[in-house]
ROSETI-342495 format. One line per 3 residues: number of its first residue (from 1); their letters; for each residue x, y, z of C-alpha. Coordinates in Angstrom, 3 decimals, decimal comma, padded with zeros to 6 digits. Layout:
! ROSETI-342495
NUM> a> X Y Z  ...
***
This chain:
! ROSETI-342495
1> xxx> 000,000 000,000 000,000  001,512 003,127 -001,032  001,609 006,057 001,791
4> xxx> -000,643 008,796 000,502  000,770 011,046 003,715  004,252 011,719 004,186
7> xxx> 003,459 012,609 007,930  000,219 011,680 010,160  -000,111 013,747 012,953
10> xxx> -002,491 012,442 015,743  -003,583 014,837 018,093  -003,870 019,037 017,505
13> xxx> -003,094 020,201 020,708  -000,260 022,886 020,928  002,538 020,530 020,126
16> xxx> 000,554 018,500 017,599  -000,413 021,574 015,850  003,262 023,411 015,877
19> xxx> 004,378 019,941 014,410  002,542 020,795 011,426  003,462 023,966 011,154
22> xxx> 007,128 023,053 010,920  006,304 019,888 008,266  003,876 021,929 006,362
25> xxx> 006,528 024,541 006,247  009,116 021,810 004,540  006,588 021,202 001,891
28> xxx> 005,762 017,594 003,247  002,217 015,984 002,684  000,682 016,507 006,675
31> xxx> -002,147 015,109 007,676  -003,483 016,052 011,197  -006,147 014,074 013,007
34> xxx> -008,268 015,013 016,241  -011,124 013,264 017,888  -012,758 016,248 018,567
37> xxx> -014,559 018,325 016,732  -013,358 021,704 018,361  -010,568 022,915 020,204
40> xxx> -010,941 022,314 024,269  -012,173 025,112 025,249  -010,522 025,794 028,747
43> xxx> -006,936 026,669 029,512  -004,390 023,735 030,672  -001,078 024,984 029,927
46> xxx> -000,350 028,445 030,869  003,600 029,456 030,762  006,204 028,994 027,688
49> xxx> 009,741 030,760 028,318  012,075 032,453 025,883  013,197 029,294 023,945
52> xxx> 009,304 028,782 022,859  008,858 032,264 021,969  012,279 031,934 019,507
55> xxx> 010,606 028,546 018,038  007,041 030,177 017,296  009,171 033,216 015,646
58> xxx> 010,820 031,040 013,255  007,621 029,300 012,282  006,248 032,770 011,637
61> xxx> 003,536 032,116 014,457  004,725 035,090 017,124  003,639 038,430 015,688
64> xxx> 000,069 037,253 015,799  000,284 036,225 019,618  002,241 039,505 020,556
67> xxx> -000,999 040,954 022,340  -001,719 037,505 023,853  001,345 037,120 025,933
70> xxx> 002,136 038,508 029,185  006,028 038,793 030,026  006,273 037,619 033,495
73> xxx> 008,829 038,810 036,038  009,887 034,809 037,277  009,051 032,350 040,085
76> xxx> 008,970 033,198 043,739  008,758 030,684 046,225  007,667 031,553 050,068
79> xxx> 008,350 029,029 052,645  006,379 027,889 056,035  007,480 031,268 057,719
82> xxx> 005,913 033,271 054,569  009,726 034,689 053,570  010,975 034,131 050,611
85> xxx> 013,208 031,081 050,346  013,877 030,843 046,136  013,393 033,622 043,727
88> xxx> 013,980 032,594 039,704  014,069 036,003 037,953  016,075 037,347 035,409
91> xxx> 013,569 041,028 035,028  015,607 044,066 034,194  018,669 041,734 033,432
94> xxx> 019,881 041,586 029,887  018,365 039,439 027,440  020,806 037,720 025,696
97> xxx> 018,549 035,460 024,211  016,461 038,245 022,913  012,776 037,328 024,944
100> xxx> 012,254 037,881 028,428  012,291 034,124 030,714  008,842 033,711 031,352
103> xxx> 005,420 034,202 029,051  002,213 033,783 030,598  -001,016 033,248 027,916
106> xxx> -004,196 031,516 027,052  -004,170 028,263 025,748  -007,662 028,424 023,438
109> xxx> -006,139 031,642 022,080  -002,572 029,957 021,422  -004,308 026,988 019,885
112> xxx> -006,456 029,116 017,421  -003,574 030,783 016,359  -001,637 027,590 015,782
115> xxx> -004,388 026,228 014,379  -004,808 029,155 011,645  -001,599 029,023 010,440
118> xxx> -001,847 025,749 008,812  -004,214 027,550 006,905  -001,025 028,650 004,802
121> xxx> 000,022 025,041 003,741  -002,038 023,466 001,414  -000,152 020,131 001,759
124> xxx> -001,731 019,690 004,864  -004,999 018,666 006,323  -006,332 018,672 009,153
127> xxx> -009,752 016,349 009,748  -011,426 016,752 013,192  -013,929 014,667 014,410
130> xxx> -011,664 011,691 013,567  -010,586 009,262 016,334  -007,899 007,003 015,838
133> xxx> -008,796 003,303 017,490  -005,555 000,973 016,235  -002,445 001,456 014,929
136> xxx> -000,115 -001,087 013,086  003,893 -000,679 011,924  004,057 -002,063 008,408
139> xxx> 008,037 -001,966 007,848  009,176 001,558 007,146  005,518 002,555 006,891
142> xxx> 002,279 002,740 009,963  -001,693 001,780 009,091  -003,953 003,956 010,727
145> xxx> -007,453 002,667 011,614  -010,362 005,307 011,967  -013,575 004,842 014,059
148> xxx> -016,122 004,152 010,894  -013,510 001,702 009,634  -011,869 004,019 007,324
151> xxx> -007,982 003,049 007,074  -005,022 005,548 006,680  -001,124 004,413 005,173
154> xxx> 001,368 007,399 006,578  005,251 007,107 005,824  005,612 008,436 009,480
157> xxx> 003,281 008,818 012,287  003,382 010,996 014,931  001,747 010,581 018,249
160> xxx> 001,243 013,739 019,827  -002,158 012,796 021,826  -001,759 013,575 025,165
163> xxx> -001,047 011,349 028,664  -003,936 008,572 027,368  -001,953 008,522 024,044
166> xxx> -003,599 005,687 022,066  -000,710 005,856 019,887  001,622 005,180 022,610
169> xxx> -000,696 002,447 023,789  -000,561 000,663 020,264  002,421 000,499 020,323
172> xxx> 002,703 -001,250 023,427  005,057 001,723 024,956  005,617 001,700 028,853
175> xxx> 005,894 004,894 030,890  008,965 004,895 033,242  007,717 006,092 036,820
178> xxx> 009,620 008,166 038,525  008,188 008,087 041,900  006,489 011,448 041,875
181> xxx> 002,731 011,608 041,936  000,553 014,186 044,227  -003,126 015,156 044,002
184> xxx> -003,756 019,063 043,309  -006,842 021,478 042,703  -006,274 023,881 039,383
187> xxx> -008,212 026,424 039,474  -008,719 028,671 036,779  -010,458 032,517 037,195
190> xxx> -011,298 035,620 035,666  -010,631 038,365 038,259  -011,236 042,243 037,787
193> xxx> -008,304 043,549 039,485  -004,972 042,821 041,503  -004,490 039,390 043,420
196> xxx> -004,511 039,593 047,355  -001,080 038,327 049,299  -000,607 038,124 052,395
199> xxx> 002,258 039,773 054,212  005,643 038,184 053,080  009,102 039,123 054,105
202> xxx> 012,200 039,208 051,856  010,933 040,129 048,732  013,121 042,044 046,893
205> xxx> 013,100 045,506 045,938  010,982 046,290 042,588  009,742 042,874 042,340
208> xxx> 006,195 042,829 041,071  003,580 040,273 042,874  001,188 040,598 040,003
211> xxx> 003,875 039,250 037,561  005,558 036,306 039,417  004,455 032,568 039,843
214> xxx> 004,273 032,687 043,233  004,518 029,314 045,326  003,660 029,332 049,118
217> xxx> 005,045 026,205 050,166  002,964 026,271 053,246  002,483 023,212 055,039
220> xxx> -001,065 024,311 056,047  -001,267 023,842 052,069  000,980 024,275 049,823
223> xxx> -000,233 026,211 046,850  000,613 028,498 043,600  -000,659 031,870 042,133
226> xxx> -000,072 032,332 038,974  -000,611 035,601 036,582  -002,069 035,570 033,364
229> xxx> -003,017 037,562 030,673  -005,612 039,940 030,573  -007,755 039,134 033,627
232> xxx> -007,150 035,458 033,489  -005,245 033,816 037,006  -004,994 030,593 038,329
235> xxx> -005,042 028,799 041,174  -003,457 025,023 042,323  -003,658 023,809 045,458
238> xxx> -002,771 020,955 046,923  -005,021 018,264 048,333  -004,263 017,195 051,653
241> xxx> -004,547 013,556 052,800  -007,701 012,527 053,146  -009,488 014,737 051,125
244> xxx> -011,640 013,623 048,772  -011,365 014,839 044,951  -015,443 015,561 044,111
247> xxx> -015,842 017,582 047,585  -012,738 019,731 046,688  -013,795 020,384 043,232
250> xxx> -017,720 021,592 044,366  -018,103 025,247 043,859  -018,400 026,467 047,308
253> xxx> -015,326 024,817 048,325  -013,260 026,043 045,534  -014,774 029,610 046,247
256> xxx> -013,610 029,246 049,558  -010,266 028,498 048,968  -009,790 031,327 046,487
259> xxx> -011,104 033,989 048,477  -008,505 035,109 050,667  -006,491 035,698 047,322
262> xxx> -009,402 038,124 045,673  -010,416 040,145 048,484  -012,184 043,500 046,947
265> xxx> -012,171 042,101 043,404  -015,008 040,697 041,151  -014,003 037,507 039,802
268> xxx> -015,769 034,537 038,223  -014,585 031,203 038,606  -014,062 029,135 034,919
271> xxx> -012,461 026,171 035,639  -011,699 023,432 038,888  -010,721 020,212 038,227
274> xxx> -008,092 017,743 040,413  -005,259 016,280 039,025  -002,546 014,004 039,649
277> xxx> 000,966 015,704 039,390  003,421 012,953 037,514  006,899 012,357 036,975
280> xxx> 006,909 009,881 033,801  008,753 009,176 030,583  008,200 006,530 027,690
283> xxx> 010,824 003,716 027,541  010,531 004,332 023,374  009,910 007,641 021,970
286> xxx> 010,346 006,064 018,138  008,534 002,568 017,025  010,203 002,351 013,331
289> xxx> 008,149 005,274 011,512  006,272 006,131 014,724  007,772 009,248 017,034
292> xxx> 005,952 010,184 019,793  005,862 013,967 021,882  004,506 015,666 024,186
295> xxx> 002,434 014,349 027,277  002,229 011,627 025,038  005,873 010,901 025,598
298> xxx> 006,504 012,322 029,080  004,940 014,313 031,986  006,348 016,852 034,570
301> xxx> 004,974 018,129 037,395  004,120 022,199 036,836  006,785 023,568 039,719
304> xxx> 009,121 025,271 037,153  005,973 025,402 034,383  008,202 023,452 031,216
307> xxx> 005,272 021,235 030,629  004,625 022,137 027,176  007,970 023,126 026,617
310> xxx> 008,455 020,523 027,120  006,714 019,259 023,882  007,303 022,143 021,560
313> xxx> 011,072 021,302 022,140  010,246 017,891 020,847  008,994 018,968 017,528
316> xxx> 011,593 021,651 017,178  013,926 018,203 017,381  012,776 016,152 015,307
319> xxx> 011,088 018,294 012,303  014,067 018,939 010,620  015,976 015,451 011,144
322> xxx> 012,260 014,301 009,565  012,804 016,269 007,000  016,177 015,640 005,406
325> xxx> 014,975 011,721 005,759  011,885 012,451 003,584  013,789 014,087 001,630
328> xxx> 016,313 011,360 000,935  019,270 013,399 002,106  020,027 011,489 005,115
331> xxx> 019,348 008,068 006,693  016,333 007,064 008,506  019,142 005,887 011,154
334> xxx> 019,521 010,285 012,231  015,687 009,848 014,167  017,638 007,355 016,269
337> xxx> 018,902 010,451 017,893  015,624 012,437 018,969  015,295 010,140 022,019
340> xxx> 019,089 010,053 022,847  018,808 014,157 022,723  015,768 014,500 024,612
343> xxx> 015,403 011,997 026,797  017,854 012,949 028,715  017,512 016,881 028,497
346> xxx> 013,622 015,956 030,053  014,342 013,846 032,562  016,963 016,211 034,145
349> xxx> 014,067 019,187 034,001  011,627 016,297 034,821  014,421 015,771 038,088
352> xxx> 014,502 018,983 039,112  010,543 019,669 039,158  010,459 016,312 041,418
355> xxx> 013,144 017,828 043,421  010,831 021,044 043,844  007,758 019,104 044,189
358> xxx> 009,081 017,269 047,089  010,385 020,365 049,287  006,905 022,054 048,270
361> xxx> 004,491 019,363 048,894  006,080 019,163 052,618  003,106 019,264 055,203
364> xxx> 005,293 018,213 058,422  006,020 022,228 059,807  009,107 021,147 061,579
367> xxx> 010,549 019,528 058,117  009,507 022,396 056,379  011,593 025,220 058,637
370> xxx> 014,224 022,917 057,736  013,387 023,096 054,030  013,092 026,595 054,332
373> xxx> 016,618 027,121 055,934  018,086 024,601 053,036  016,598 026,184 049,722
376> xxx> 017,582 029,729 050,884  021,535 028,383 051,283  021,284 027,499 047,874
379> xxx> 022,729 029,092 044,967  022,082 026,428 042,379  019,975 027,822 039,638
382> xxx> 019,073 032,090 039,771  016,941 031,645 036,737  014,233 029,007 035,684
385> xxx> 015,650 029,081 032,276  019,120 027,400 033,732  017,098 024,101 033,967
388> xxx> 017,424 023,218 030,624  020,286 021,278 030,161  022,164 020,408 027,086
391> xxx> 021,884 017,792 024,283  024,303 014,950 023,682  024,276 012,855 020,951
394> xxx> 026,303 011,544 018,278  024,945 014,674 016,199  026,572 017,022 019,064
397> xxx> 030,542 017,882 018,788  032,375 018,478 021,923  031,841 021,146 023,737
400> xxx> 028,644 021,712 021,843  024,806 020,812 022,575  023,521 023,806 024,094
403> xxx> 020,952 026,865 023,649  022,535 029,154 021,615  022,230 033,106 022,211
406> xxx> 019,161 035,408 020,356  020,611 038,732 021,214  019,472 041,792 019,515
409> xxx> 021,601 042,625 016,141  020,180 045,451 015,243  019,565 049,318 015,856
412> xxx> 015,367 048,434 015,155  015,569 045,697 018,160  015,916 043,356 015,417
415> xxx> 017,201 039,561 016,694  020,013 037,007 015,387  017,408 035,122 013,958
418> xxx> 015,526 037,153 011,898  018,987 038,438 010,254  020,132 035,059 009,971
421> xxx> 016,698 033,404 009,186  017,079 030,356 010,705  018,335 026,894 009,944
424> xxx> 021,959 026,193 009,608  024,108 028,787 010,064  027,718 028,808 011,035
427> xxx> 028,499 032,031 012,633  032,663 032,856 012,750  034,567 035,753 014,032
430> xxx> 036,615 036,071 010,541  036,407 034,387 007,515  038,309 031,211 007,170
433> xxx> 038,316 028,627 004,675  037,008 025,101 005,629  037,818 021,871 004,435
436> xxx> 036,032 020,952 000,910  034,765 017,966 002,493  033,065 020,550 004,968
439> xxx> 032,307 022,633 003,109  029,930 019,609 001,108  028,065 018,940 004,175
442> xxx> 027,302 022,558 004,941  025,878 022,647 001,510  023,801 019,473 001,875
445> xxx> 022,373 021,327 004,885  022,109 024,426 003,187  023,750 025,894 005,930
448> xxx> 024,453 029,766 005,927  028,145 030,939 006,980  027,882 034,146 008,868
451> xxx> 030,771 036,562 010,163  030,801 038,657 012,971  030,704 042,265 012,436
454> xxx> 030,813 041,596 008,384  027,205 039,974 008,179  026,260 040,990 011,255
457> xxx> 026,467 043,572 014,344  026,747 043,146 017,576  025,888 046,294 019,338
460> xxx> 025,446 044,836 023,036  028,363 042,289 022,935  026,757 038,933 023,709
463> xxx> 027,878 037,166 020,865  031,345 038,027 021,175  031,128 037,071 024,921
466> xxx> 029,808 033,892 024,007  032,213 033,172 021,688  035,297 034,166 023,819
469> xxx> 033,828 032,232 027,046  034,465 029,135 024,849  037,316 029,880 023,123
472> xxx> 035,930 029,462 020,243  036,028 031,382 016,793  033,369 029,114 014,813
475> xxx> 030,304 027,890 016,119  027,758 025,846 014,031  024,105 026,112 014,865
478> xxx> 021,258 023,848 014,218  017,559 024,733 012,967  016,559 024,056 016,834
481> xxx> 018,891 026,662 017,598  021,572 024,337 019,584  024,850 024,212 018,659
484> xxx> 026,215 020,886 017,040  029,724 021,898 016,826  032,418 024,789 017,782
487> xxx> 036,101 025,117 017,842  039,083 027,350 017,333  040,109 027,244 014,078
490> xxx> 039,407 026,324 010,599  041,119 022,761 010,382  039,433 022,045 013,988
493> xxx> 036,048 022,891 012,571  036,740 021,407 009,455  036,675 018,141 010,930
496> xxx> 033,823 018,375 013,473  031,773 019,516 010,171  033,100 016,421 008,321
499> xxx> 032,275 013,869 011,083  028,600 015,387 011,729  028,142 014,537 008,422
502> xxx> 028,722 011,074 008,930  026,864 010,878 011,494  024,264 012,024 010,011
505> xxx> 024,199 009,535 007,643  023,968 012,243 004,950  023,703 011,716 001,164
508> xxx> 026,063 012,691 -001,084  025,143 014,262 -004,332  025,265 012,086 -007,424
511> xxx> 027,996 014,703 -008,577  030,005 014,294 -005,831  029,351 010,536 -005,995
514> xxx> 030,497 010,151 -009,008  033,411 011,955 -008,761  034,690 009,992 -005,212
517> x> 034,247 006,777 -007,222
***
């Protein structure tokens, strides 16, 4: 059977939809299928950082969700004594990566505008309405089965359908547990005017309530307050043993609860519902031509809010590994790497919200003065955006693997990205020559070489600081925006170019083919 799809995406959630976005974008044949026939209407997700808002730029998806984000000031966490014992901010610091840490929005008004941009693709389709009920790997190719008994043949599937995923359970894909799992209240409001706090010490000068995610660890009950944008706030509080889920969600309950937080301002309640707060990763995020992302491939608990980050990172991945395969420019063999590369990155975030989790959820007052007196010696991470670690893989030179810098470039505010547009691009202090054998693979990736000051400015310094803290006068960038490769010279770079390639498992041209036989 031959595939009429190049990609099937199932689910169109956030991630599902900015997955076709990105394969729409590289001209493949996407179809997207959702069981529903409408976007949920309710928010789940509520925080991105700066690395999402650099991904949804180079898809072309920010400018219309500029007036839909709310630039946040960090996390704040206040322990049993109601002092602060951790504060995550990075406001009126410079931006080197060219967004501010933390975005607070809407998820049915993200959605619609992910949604609405596949409306510039005509290679892809999106049927909802349509739920997947079996799934079967047919060699390099997946079968699709439809409720109605309608059958679908995809080249590649993605499974991007949430914690149920049916396309993780077709595939007979286990979750790996890792012993984190606490029963909360989310709680979701429209509120005319400024959240209530009571009294706090040690918050620092200038910072702004109304813009932090604020976390009182309070062994009474621990709980969160988080802004939003426009009037929208939320609400998640922890249940406490005993307590039963049904009685905690019923209105008056939930109004009581939220009450000492809106004292003196309207507000109307839109959302309570309990959940479980997991730590949990698939053994296999790729079946042959099956990938899976998202909740579908992992869950974190919300303490440092990289949930969907989480997911968007996967896509960023994999899309363009996807789409030199398709393409026949590399091996099928370079998807072997998405796991290797983010499996690891989200179980260290994935850590580190368990770590959290666990000093939060405390309810024992004496263990949680000595919580209190613990987090506040620590100096381990002054920024949320720290947690993200970097990628190793084959793919990843040494030295290389992690976020690379978005600083602004030019006198309009203008970032690295927009002048370089994206993709490959190997940025150098001075123009050297590389290797030809280099110099092949860049063009295979269509790679773009850039030199500082000549191609582009550098008005606040952080790309030459960059460069210098690594000694490095060449780095190589990849169309996630990590760097695969860096060194000090030419002949050094050369080489890590060369071996990336094989890696890869790139293609040669038939010119170049020809010519090596």
């Amino acid at each position: 059977m031959t595939p009429e799809w190049d990609v099937t995406i199932v689910g169109c959630g956030p991630v599902g939809a900015f997955a076709a976005n990105l394969l729409g974008r590289a001209g493949l044949r996407v179809l997207v299928l959702d069981r529903d026939a409408a976007p949920y209407a309710l928010p789940r997700a509520v925080h991105v950082d700066h690395e999402m808002l650099r991904l949804l730029a180079d898809a072309d998806l920010l400018e219309p969700l500029a007036d839909l984000l709310l630039p946040a000031d960090g996390h704040l966490h206040i322990g049993a004594d109601h002092g602060v014992i951790r504060y995550l901010s990075a406001a009126g610091k410079p931006r080197p990566f060219g967004y501010a840490n933390d975005y607070f929005f809407y998820q049915p008004e993200l959605e619609a505008v992910l949604r609405s941009g596949l409306a510039r693709y005509p290679n892809v389709t999106l049927r909802l309405g349509c739920e997947v009920t079996g799934l079967e790997v047919l060699g390099d190719q997946a079968r699709l089965a439809l409720a109605g008994g309608e059958e679908i043949c995809s080249r590649w599937v993605l499974g991007t359908d949430g914690a149920r995923s049916t396309v993780r359970k077709a595939l007979g894909v286990t979750l790996d547990d890792l012993d984190f799992e606490e029963p909360w209240l989310v709680v979701d409001a429209e509120v005319e005017g400024p959240i209530s706090f009571p009294a706090l010490s040690g918050v620092a000068e200038g910072a702004n309530l109304q813009r932090l995610s604020v976390m009182m660890c309070d062994p009474a009950r621990p709980a969160t307050i988080v802004p939003g944008r426009g009037n929208h706030r939320r609400w998640e509080f922890m249940l406490l043993p005993g307590e039963d889920d049904a009685r905690m969600s019923r209105p008056e309950t939930v109004a009581a609860l939220v009450a000492p937080w809106v004292q003196g301002a309207d507000h109307r309640i839109i959302r309570a519902a309990t959940y479980r707060f997991h730590g949990l990763v698939a053994t296999d995020w790729r079946v042959g031509p099956v990938l899976l992302a998202g909740d579908a491939a992992h869950q974190t608990p919300p303490f440092f809010g990289q949930g969907m980050c989480h997911g968007l990172r996967d896509v960023a991945n994999f899309a363009w590994k996807l789409e030199l395969v398709l393409a026949g420019r590399a091996d099928a063999t370079l998807l072997d790497s998405y796991q290797t590369e983010r499996d690891a990155q989200v179980r260290h975030v994935i850590g580190k919200a368990i770590e959290a989790g666990k000093y939060i959820c405390l309810l024992d007052p004496e263990a949680a003065q000595e919580r209190d007196a613990r987090v506040r010696a620590q100096q381990d991470i002054r920024t949320a955006a720290e947690l993200i670690a970097p990628i190793a893989s084959d793919l990843v030179g040494a030295g290389a693997g992690e976020r690379f810098i978005n600083p602004v470039v030019r006198a309009d505010g203008g970032l690295f990205d927009a002048v370089t547009g994206g993709g490959w691009v190997l940025l150098s202090r001075e123009q050297e020559t590389l290797s030809p054998e280099a110099g092949a693979v860049l063009a295979r990736l269509g790679a773009r070489q850039v030199v500082l000051a000549r191609d582009v400015a550098d008005p606040e310094g952080h790309l030459a600081a960059w460069l210098g803290a690594r000694d490095a006068a060449h780095v190589l960038l990849r169309p996630d925006f990590y760097t695969a490769a860096l060194a000090a010279g030419a002949p050094r770079m050369s080489a890590q170019i060369t071996r990336l390639g094989r890696a890869m498992g790139l293609a040669q041209p038939a010119a170049a083919q020809a010519a090596s036989s």
